[in-house]
C-alpha positions in Angstrom: -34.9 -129.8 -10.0 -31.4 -130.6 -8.8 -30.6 -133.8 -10.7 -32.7 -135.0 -13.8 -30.3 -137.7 -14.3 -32.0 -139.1 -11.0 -35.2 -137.4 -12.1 -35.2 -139.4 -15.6 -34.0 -143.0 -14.2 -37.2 -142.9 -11.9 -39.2 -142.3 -15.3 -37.4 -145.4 -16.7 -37.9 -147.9 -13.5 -41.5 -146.7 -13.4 -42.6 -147.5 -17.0 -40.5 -151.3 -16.8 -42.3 -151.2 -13.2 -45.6 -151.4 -15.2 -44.2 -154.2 -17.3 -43.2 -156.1 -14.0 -44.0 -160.2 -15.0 -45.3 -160.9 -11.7 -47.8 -158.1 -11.3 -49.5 -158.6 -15.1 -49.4 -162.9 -15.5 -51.5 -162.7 -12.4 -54.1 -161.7 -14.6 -54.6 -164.0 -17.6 -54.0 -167.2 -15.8 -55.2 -170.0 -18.3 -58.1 -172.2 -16.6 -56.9 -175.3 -15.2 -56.8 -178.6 -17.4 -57.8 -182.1 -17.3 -54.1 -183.1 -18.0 -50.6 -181.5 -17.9 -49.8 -177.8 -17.7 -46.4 -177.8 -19.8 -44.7 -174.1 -19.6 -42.4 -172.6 -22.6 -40.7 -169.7 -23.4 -38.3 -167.3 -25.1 -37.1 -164.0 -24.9 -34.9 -161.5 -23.0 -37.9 -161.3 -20.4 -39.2 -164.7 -20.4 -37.4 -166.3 -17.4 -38.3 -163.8 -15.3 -41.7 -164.4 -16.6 -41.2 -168.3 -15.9 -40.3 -167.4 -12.2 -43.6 -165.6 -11.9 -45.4 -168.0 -13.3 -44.3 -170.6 -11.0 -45.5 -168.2 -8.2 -48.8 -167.6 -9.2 -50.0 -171.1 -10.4 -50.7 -173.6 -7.6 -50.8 -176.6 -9.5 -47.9 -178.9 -11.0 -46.0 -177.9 -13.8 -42.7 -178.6 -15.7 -41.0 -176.5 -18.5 -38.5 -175.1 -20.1 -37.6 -171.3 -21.5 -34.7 -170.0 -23.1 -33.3 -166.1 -22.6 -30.2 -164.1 -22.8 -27.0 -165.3 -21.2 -27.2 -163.2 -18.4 -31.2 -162.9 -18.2 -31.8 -166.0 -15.9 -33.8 -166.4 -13.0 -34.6 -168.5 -10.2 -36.9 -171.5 -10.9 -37.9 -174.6 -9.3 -39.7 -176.2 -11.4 -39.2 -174.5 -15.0 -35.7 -175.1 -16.6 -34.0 -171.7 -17.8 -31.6 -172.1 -20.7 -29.6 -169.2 -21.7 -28.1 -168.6 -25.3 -27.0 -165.9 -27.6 -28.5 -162.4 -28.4 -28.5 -160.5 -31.0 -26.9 -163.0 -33.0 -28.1 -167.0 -32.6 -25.1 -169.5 -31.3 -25.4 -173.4 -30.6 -26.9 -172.8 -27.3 -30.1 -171.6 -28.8 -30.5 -174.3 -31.5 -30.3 -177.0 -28.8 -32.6 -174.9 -27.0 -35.4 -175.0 -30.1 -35.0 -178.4 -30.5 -35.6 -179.0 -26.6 -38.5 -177.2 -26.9 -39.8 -178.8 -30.0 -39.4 -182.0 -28.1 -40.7 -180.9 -24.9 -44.4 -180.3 -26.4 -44.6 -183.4 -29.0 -47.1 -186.0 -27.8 -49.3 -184.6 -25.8 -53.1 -184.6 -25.3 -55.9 -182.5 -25.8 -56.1 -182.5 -22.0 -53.3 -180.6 -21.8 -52.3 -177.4 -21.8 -49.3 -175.3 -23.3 -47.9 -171.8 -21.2 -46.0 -170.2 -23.9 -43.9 -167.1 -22.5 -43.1 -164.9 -25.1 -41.1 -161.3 -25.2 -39.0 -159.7 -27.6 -35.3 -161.4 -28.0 -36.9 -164.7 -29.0 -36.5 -163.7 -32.8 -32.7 -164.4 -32.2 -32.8 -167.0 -29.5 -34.8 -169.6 -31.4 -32.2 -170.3 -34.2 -34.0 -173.2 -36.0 -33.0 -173.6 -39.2 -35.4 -174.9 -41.8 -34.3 -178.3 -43.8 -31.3 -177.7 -46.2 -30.3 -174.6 -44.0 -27.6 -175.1 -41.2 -26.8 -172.1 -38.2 -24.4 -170.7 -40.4 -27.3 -170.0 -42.7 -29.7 -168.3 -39.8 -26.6 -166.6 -38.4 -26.1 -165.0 -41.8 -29.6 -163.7 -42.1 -29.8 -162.8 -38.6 -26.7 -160.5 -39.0 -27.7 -159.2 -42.7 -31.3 -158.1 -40.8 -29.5 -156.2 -38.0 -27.7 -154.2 -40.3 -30.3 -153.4 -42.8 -32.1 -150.9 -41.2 -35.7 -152.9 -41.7 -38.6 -152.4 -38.9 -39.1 -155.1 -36.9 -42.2 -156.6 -38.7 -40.2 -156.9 -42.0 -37.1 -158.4 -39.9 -39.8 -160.9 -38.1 -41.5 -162.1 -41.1 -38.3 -162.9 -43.2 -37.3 -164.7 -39.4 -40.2 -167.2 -39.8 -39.9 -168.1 -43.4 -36.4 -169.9 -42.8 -37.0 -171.5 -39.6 -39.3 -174.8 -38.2 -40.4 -173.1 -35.0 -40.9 -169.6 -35.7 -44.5 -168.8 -37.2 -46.5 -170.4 -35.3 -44.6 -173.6 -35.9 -44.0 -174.4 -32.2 -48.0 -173.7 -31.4 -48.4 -176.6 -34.0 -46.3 -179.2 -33.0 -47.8 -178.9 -29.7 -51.2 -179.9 -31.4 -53.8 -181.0 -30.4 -53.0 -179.6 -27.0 -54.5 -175.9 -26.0 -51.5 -173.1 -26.1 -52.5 -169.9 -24.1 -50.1 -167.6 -25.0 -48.6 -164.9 -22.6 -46.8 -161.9 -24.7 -44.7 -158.8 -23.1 -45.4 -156.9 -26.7 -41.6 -155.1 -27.9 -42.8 -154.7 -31.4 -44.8 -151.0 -32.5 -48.4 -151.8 -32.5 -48.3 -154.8 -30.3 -49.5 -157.7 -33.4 -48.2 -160.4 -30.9 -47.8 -162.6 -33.8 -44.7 -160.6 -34.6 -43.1 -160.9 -31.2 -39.4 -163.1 -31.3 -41.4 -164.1 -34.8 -44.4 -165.6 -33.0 -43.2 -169.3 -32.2 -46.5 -169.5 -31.1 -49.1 -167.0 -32.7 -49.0 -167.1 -36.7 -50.1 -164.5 -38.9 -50.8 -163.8 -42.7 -47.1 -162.6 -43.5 -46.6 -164.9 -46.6 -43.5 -165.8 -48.6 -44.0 -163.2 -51.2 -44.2 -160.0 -48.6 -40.7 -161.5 -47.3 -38.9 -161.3 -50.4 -40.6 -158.0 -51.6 -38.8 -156.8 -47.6 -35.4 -158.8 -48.9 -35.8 -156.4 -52.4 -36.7 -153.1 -50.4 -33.8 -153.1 -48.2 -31.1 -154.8 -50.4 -30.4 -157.8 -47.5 -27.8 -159.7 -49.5 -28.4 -163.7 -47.7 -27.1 -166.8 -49.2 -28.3 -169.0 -51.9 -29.5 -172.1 -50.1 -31.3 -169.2 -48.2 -32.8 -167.8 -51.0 -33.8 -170.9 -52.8 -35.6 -172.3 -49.6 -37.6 -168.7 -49.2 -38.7 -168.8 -53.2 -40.2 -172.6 -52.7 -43.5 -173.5 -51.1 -41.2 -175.5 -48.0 -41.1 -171.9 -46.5 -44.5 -171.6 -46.4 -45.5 -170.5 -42.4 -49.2 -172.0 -40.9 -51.6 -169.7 -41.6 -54.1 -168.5 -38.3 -56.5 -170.4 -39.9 -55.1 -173.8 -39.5 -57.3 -176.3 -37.4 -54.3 -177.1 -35.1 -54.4 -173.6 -33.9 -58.3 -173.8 -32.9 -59.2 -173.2 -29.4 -55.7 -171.2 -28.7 -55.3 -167.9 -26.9 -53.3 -165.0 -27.0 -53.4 -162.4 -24.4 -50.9 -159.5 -24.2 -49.8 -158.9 -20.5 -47.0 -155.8 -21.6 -46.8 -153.3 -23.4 -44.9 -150.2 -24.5 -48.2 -147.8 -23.9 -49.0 -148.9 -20.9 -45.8 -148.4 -19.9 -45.4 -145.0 -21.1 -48.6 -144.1 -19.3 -47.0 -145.1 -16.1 -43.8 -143.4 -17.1 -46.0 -140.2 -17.6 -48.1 -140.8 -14.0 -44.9 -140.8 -12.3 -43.8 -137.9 -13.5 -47.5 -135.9 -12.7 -46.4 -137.2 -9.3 -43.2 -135.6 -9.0 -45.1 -132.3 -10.0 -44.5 -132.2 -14.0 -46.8 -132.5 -16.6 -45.9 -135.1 -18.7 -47.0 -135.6 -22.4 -46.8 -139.3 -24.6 -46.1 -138.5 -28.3 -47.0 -142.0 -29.5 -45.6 -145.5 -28.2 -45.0 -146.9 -32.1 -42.3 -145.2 -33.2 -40.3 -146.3 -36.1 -37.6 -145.1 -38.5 -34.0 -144.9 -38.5 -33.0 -143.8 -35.2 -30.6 -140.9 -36.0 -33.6 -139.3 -37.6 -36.1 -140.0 -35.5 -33.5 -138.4 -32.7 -33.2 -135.3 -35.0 -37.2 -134.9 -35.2 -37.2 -135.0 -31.2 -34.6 -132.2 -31.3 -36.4 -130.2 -33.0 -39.6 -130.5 -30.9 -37.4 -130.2 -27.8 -36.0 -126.9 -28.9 -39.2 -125.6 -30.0 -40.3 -126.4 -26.6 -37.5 -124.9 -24.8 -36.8 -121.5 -26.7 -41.0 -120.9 -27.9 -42.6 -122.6 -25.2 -44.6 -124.6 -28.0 -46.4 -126.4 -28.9 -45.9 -127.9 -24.7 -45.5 -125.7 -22.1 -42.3 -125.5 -19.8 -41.8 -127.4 -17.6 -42.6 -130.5 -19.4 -41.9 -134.3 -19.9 -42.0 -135.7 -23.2 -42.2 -139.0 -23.6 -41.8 -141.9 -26.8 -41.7 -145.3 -27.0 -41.7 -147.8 -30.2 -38.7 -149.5 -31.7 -35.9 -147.5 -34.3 -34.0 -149.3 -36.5 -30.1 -148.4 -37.7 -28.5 -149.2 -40.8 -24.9 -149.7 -40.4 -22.4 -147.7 -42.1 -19.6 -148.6 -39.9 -18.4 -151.2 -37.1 -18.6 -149.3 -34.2 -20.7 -149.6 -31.0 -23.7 -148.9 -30.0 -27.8 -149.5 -30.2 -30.5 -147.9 -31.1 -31.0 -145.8 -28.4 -27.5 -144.1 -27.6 -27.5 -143.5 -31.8 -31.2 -141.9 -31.2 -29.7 -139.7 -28.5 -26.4 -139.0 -29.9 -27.9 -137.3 -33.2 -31.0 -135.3 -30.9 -27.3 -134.3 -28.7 -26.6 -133.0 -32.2 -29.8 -131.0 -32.4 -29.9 -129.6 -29.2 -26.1 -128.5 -28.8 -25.8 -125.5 -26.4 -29.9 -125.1 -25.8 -30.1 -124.8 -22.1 -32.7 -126.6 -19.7 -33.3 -130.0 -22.1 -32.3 -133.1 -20.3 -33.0 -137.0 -21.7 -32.7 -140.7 -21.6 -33.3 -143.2 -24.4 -33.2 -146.6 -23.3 -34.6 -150.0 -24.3 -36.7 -151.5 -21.4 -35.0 -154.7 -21.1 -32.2 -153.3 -20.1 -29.8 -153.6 -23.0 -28.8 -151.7 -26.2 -26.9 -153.4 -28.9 -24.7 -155.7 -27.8 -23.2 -153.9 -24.6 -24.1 -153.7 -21.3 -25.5 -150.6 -21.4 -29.8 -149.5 -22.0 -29.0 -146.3 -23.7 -27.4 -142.8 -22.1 -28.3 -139.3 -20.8 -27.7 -136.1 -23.0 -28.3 -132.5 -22.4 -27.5 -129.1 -24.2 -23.6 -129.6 -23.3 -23.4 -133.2 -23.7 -21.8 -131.8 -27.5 -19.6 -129.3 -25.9 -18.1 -131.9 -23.1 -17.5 -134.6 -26.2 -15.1 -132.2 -28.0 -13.1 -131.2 -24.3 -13.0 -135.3 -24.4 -11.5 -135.3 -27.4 -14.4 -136.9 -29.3 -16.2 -135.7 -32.4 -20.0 -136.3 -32.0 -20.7 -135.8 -35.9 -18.0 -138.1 -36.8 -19.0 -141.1 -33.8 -22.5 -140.8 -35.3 -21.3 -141.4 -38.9 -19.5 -144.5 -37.8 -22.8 -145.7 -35.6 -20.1 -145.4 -32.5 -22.6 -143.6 -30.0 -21.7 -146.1 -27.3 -17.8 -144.9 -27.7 -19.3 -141.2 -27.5 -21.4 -140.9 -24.3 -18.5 -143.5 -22.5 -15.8 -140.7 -23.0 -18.2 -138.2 -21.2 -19.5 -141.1 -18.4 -23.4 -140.4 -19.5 -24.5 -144.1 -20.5 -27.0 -145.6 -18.6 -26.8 -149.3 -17.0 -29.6 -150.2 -15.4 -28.8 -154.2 -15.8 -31.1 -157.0 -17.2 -35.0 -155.8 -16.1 -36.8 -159.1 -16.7 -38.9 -157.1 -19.0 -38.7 -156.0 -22.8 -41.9 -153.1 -24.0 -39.1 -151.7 -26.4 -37.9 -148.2 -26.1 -38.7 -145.3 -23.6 -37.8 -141.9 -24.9 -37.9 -139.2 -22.1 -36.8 -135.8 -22.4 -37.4 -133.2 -19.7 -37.5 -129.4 -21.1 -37.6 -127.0 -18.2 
């Protein structure tokens, strides 16, 4: 093989591929009702998903979704909104509210197309009464640098907010919501995609706080004070107004990987999936990797040369420092670390929708002398991995990866070639 950089970015666009909106909606078309077909959404991959959507349904509709400046798409009839990610702005509370509005008095004739990915957690800023967007900015910023798995981040998320929940599934009561989710979250619970605006689950007040304890998240008082009262109790999945609703999942991270590893049998190299649920802090989940890489590569154990092996699932990364990065170029910056000077390992860790953190980048490449060409740069990997700088890392050495938006979100694909 002449160029895995080529070799890996065809793993990558096959796995999101898999995800592709338009291929998977297809299949879990809600039946056709009596009244209106109203069509929501949120996420990094939900106008895409709208656009889809419009294709595949031959009836009328009208709708809105919000996504990620930058994340639109071409509808007709759907109105795409776009607002802040990772951290909520004013764009995405007037985009709740809109949506609030948009599914309030209607019948049970109608039915309710909620589009749902991963992003929606941060895009739905609505804050619960007493709270303002300061607040929800506040806790939104204190999760991101806590280092808590997504579940814990999602179910603190609902408990100060009037649409996250399940909360937007109810006020569209008593019409029918058939829910559509692209799964970003280890172990696919929809309800804990962007905080399930539409799906609730039995997270409850107390499991929030005991999360708030665990990871020492210091959020304000009126915060604190509205999660310790019953006002932040969510709707539980066995409320009457959610009777009659559906959820199907039409992405996810496995199947993805599973495509990622039948594109890679094609090319002629056997390809192995460790797991797609993956969680931890991502600088030691990128060490573990390392290790199983070099056993790989200098035993020929416990996989065989050559060989693909393949992750998915979601990291987390507790900030120690303000520099830049994600999840994924921290992952691959500290398995870099653990492979220095091993010969015949290539990878790329990237996040499906495209972005990693808050630049424009997915993730990067790395290889036994990606170490090596960091110090001729002048940059020290150890000490940009201390001060969660990855992104500044792999830029001096021109190995991150920018695929642009992919109108998809399964989470994180993992792929390291050992040859």
């Amino acid at each position: 093989m002449t160029d895995p950089k080529s070799f890996l970015t065809s793993i990558f666009n096959a796995a999101v591929a898999a995800a592709d909106p338009e291929k998977t909606i297809r299949n879990h078309l809600p039946a056709k009702p009596k009244g209106r077909t109203v069509v929501i959404g949120a996420g990094k991959g939900s106008a895409q998903m709208a656009a889809a959507f419009e294709k595949v349904w031959d009836g009328p509709i009208d709708g809105l979704v919000v996504t990620r400046y930058g994340y639109g798409a071409r509808c007709e009839r759907i109105e795409i909104i776009e607002a802040a990610h990772p951290v909520p702005d004013a764009a995405g509370l007037e985009a709740s509210r809109r949506l609030l509005e948009k599914v309030r008095g209607l019948t049970s004739d109608d039915v309710v197309v909620a589009l749902i990915s991963g992003g929606g957690s941060a895009l739905l800023p609505s804050p619960a009464p007493g709270l303002t967007l300061a607040d929800e900015i506040a806790v939104n910023e204190a999760l991101l640098a806590s280092g808590a798995p997504i579940a814990a981040m999602n179910t603190i998320r609902k408990h100060v907010s009037t649409i996250k929940g399940g909360r937007l599934a109810a006020a569209a009561h008593p019409a029918r919501v058939v829910s559509l989710v692209v799964s970003d979250i280890p172990g696919d619970n929809p309800a804990l995609v962007a905080s399930g605006p539409t799906v609730p689950d039995t997270g409850s007040r107390a499991d929030a706080l005991a999360s708030i304890a665990a990871y020492g998240m210091k959020l304000p008082g009126s915060v604190m004070a509205h999660i310790q009262s019953p006002a932040a109790d969510a709707p539980r999945p066995d409320d009457r107004r959610f009777a009659g609703n559906e959820v199907h999942l039409t992405a996810s991270a496995g199947v993805s990987l599973e495509a990622a590893a039948a594109e890679a049998e094609r090319q002629g190299i056997q390809a192995v999936i460790l797991s797609d649920a993956i969680e931890g802090e991502a600088r030691e989940v990128g060490g573990v990797h390392a290790a199983i890489a070099r056993e790989v590569a200098t035993r020929n154990r416990p996989f065989k040369k050559p060989v693909l092996i393949l992750s998915g699932g979601e990291t987390t990364v507790t900030l120690r420092a303000k520099g830049k990065g994600g999840r994924n170029s921290e992952f691959l910056l500290a398995f870099a670390i653990g492979i220095d000077g091993v010969n015949g390992i290539d990878a790329l860790a990237a996040d499906t929708d495209g972005i990693d953190g808050s630049e424009n980048n997915a993730g990067a490449f790395a290889n036994g002398s990606t170490v090596a060409r960091m110090r001729a740069a002048g940059v020290d990997a150890k000490a940009m991995l201390a001060g969660n700088n990855a992104w500044t890392a792999f830029n001096a050495v021109g190995d991150l990866f920018v695929p642009g938006p992919t109108g998809t979100n399964v989470n994180d694909l993992r792929a390291i070639l050992v040859r």
